[in-house]
C-alpha positions in Angstrom: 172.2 69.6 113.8 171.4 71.8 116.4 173.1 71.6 119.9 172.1 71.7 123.2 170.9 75.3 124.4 171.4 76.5 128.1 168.7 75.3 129.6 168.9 71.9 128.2 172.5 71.6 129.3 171.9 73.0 132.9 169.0 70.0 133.0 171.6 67.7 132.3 174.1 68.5 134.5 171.7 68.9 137.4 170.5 65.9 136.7 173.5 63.4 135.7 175.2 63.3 139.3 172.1 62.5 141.3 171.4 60.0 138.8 174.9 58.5 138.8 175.1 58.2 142.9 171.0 56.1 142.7 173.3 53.9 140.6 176.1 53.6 142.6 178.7 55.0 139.6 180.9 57.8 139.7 179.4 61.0 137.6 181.9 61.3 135.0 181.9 57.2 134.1 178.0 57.6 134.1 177.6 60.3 131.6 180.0 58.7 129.4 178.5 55.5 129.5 174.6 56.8 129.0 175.8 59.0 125.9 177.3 56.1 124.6 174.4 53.5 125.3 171.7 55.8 124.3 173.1 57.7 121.3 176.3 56.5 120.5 178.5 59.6 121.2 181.1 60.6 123.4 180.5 64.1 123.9 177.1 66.4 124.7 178.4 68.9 122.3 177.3 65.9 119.7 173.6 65.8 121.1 170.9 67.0 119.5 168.4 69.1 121.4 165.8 67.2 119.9 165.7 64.0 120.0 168.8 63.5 121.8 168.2 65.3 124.9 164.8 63.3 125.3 166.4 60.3 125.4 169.4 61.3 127.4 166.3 62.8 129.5 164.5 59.8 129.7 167.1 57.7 130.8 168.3 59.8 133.6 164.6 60.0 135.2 164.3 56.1 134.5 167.7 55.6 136.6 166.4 57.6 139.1 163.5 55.5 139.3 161.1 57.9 137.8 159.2 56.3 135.1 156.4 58.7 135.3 158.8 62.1 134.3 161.1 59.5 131.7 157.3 58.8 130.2 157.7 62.3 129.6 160.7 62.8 127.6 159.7 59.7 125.1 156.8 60.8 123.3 156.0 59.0 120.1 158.4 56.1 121.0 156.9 53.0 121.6 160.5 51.2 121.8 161.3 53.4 124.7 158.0 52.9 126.7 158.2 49.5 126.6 161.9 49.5 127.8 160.9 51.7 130.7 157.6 49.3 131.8 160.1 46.5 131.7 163.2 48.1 134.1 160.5 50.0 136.2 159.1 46.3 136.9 162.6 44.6 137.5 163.0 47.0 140.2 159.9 46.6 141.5 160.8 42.7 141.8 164.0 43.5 143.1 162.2 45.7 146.1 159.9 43.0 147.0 161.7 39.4 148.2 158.5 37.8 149.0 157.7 38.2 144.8 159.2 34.3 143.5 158.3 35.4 139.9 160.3 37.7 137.5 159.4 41.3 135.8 157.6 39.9 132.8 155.0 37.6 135.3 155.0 40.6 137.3 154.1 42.6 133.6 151.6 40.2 132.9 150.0 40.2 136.6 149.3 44.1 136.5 147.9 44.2 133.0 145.5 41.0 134.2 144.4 43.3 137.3 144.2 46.6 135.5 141.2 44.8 132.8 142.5 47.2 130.1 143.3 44.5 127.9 141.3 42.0 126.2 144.5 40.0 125.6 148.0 38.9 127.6 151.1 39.0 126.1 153.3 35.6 126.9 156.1 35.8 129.5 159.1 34.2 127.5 161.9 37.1 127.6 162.7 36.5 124.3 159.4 37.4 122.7 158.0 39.6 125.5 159.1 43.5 124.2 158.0 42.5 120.9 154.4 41.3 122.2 154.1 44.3 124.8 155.2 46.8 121.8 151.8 45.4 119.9 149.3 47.6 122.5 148.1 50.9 122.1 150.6 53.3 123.5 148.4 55.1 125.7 147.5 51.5 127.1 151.4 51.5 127.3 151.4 54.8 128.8 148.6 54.0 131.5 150.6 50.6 132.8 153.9 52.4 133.3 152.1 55.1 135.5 150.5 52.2 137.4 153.7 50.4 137.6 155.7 53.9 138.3 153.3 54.4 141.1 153.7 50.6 142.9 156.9 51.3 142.6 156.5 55.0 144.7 154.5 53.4 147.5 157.0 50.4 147.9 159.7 52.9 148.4 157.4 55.4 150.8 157.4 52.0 153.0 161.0 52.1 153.4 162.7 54.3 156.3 166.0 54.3 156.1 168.9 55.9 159.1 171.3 57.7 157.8 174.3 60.1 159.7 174.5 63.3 158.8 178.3 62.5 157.5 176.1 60.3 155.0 174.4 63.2 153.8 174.1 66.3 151.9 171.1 68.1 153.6 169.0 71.3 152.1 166.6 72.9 154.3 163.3 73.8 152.9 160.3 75.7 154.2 156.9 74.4 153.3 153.3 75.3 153.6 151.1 73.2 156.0 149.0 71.9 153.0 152.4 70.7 150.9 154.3 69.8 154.5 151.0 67.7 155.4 150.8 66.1 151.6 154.3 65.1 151.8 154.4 63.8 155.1 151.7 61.5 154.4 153.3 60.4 151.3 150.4 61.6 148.9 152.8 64.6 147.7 156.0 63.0 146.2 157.7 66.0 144.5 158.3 69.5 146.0 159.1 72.9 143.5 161.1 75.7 143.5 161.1 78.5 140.9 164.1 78.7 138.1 165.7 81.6 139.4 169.4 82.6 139.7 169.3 82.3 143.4 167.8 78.5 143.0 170.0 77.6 140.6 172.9 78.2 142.7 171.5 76.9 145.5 170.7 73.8 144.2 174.0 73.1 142.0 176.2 73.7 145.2 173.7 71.4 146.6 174.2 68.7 144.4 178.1 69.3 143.7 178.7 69.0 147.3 177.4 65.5 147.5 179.8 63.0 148.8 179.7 60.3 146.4 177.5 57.5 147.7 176.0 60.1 149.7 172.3 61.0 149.7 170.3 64.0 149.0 168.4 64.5 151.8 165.3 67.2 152.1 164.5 68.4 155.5 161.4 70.2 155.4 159.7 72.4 158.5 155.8 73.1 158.4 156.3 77.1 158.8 159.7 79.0 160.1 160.0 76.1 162.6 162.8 73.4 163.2 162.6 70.9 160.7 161.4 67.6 161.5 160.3 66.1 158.1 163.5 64.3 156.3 163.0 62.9 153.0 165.7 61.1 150.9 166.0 62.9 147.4 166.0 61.3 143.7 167.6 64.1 142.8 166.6 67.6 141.3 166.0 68.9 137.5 165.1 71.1 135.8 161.4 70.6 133.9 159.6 72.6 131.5 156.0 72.0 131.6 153.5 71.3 134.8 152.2 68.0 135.7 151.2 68.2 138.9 149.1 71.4 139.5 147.4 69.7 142.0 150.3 69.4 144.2 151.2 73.1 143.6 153.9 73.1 140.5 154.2 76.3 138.9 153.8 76.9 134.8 157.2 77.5 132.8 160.7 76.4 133.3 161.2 75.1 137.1 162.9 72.9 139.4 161.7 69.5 140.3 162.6 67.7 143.3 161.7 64.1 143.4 161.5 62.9 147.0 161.9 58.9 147.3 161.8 58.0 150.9 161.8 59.0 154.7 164.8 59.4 156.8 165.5 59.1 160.1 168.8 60.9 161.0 171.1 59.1 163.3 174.3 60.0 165.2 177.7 59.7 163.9 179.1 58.4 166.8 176.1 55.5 167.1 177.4 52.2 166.8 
C-alpha cells in the first residue's frame, strides 16, 4: 500500500480542525472517529493515498457542508453519492423549520421539480438508498449539486453577530469583480496560491482557532478598511480547478469555502 504523500497529508490536516469545530467536536476525537467510520483504522499512516484519502476527503467537505467539493473526491462510487444527497438533504431540513416533511420527501420533492426522472423512488427509509442507488450517477451527480446549492443559498440568508473574542479573523484583499461577486453571494469560495508563505499563513490561521470559534474572512475591495465579513467553512488544499469562472487558479491551491455573512459585535454588548 502506498501512504499518504505531503500534499495529501497537509490537505488533511488543514482540513480536519475546521471540519471538527462545523461539528461541534474537538479535533483530535474527530479525526479518530472519521478514520474509524470511514476506513476502519486508527492511524493516517494506515491510509491509502488512493482510495483512502478520497474518502477521508469526502467526508470532511460533506461535514463541512460542501457536497459539491465531497462530489469531488467520490468518483465512481455510487454508495457514497447517494450518502452525501441524503445528509446534504437532512441539513437542509434541519435549516428550514417551516419544512413538516423529512429528507427523503424533501429527496423526492427536488427530483419531482428537476423533471430529470421519468420515475420517483418511494420515501420509506428503509428502502430509500437502495431505490436512489438505481439512477444514473450523473442523474445522481446533477441532484446533489442542486441540493448542494439550496443548501448554499439557505445559508447566504443567514447573518449571524459574532464578537471578535468569538473569532479567528484573516484579512484578505480582493479585486472589485471577486469583492462584488462575493458580496452579493454569487461568489462562494475565494483562492490563494500554494505557496510557502500561504501555507503558513493559513495553518497559524486555523491552529489558532479557539475551539467553537469561527473562521471568519474579512475582505476589503482594494487596500481599504475591510467591511465585507464572511464566516468560513474552512480552508483546503485542492488539486484541480472548478470554478474558473470565479477566478481559481490551475494546479495545487487553497480553497476557502465561505458559508455566511457576519456582523461583528462588541465584546462588551450585552
Amino acid at each position: 500500500m502506498k501512504t499518504l504523500t505531503p500534499l495529501q497529508r497537509k490537505a488533511l490536516f488543514m482540513g480536519i480542525r475546521p471540519a471538527a469545530i462545523e461539528v461541534g467536536e474537538d479535533p483530535e476525537a474527530y479525526r479518530l472517529r472519521i478514520l474509524k467510520e470511514e476506513l476502519g483504522v486508527e492511524h493516517l499512516g494506515e491510509v491509502s493515498r488512493n482510495g483512502g484519502f478520497d474518502k477521508l476527503m469526502s467526508r470532511i467537505w460533506a461535514d463541512r457542508g460542501d457536497y459539491e467539493r465531497a462530489l469531488s473526491y467520490s468518483k465512481g462510487s455510487s454508495v457514497r453519492l447517494v450518502h452525501l444527497i441524503v445528509d446534504a438533504a437532512k441539513k437542509i431540513v434541519a435549516a428550514s423549520p417551516d419544512y413538516d416533511g423529512n429528507a427523503y420527501h424533501y429527496i423526492v420533492g427536488v427530483m419531482a421539480q428537476s423533471k430529470m426522472f421519468d420515475t420517483l423512488p418511494g420515501t420509506e427509509p428503509a428502502d430509500f438508498v437502495h431505490a436512489l442507488g438505481q439512477y444514473k450517477e450523473e442523474q445522481l451527480k446533477r441532484l446533489l449539486v442542486m441540493l448542494n446549492a439550496y443548501l448554499g443559498r439557505i445559508r447566504k440568508r443567514e447573518m449571524v453577530e459574532l464578537k471578535p473574542s468569538e473569532c479567528s479573523i484573516l484579512p484578505l484583499v480582493l479585486k472589485g469583480k471577486w469583492y462584488d461577486m462575493i458580496a452579493s453571494g454569487e461568489k462562494t469560495e475565494e483562492y490563494r496560491a500554494d505557496t510557502p508563505y500561504w501555507h503558513n499563513r493559513f495553518s497559524n490561521w486555523v491552529m489558532n482557532l479557539p475551539f467553537d470559534g469561527h473562521l471568519v474572512i474579512a475582505f476589503s475591495r482594494g487596500y481599504r478598511k475591510p467591511d465585507l465579513f464572511i464566516e468560513a467553512c474552512g480552508i483546503n488544499i485542492y488539486p484541480n480547478r472548478q470554478h474558473p469562472d470565479w477566478g481559481e487558479p490551475t494546479g495545487s491551491h487553497y480553497v476557502i469555502a465561505l458559508k455566511r455573512r457576519v456582523q461583528l459585535i462588541d465584546d462588551m454588548k450585552v
